[in-house]
C-alpha positions in Angstrom: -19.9 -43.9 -1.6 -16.6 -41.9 -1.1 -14.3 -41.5 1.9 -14.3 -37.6 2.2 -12.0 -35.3 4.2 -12.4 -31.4 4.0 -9.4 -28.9 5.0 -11.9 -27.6 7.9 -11.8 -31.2 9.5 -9.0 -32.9 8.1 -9.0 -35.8 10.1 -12.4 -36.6 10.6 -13.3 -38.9 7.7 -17.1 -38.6 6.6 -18.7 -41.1 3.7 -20.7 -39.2 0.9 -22.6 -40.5 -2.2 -21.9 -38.1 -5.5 -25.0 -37.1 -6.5 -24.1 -37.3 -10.4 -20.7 -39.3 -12.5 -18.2 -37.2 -12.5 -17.8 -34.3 -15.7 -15.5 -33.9 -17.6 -13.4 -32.3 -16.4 -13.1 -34.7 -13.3 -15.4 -32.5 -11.0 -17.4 -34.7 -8.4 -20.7 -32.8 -7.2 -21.9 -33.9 -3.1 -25.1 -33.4 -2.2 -24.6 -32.1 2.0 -27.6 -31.7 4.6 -26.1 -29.9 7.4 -27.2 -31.9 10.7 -27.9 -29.8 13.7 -24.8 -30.9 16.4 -23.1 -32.5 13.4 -18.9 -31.9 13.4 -18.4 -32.2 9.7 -21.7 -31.7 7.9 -22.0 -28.1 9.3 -18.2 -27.1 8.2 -18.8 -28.5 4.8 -22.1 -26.7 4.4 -20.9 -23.4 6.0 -17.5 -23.0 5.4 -16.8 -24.6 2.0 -15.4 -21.9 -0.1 -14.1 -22.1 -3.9 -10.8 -23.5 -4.2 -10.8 -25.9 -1.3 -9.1 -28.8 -1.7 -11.1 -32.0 -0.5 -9.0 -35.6 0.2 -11.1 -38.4 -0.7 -10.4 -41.9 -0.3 -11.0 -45.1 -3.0 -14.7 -45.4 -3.8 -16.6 -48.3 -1.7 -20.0 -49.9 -2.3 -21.5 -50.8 -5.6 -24.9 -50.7 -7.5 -26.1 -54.0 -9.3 -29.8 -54.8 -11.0 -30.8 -58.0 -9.8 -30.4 -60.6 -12.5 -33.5 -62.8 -11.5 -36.3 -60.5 -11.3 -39.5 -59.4 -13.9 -40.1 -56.5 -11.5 -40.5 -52.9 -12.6 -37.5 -50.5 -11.6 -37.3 -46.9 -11.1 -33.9 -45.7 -10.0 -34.0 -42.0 -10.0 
């Protein structure tokens, strides 16, 4: 996950996953459900234009496959 700031709250930190790598061309693409009485999830879903400039912040977390398992995976 990424440490994300947009100009519409630009000091109220919110963590997102990218829903795909990044293209390219460097473009990062978010995946945002508005929550109802959110402060942030609502400006990013309904005030995001083109052009806006987001801040984000080095990446945290990771994603391993367990070394010691004979189970089936599905990671979609």
């Amino acid at each position: 996950y990424v440490p994300v700031a947009v100009p519409q709250r630009p000091k109220m930190w919110r963590y997102l996953s990218p829903a795909i790598p990044a293209n390219p061309y460097g473009e990062i693409e978010f995946h945002v459900r508005k929550v109802r009485g959110g402060w942030v999830s609502p400006a990013i879903v309904g005030n995001t234009v083109v052009g806006d400039r987001w801040l984000l912040g080095a990446p945290l977390g990771g994603l391993g496959i367990p070394r010691n398992t004979k189970r089936k995976m599905l990671m979609i």
